[in-house]
N, C-alpha and C positions, 0 to 999 in steps of 0.2 A: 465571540470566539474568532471569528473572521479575523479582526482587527490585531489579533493578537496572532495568529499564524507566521508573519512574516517575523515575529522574536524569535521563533523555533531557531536554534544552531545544531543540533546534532543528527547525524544521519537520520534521515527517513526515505521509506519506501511504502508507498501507495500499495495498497492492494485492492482497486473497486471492481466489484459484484458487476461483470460486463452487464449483466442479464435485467440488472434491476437500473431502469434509468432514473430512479429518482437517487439511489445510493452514489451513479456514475456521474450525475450530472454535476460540471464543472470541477470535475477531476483532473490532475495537470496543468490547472487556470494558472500555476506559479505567485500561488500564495507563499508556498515556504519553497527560500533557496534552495538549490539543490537537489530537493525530493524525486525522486524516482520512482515513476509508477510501472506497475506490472499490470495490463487486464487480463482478469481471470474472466475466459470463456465460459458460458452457466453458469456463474456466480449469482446468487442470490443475495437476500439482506442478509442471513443467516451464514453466509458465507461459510465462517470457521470452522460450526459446528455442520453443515453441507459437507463437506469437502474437506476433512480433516488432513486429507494425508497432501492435497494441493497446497493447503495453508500453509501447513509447516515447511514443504517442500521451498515453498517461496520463499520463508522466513529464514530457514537454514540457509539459503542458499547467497540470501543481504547480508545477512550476518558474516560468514565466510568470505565473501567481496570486502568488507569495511571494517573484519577484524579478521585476517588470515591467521591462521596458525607459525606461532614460531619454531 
């Protein structure tokens, strides 16, 4: 998977689990152009389902940056 990271072209944004260092580890290494990471503070593995209304919150909020409204 690694090797293939750097093909990625379309927006991405990192969401890693501050809290779990094996989820964080090597986060932002600038495998895929561009990416943009958010750390989520007490984020677990579980993250999404944790922290439902953080999650989305982040997601809406990448989304609206990299597709604004016309």
């Amino acid at each position: 998977m690694e090797a293939r990271l750097p093909l990625v072209q379309c927006p991405v944004q990192g969401l890693p689990p501050r809290a779990d260092p094996h989820a964080f580890r090597g986060q932002g290494d600038g495998a895929i152009s561009g990416a943009s990471m958010i750390e989520i503070a007490g984020g677990m593995v579980p993250f999404p389902d944790q922290m439902p209304e953080v999650f989305a919150e982040a997601i809406l909020a990448f989304l609206a940056r990299k597709y604004p409204a016309r």
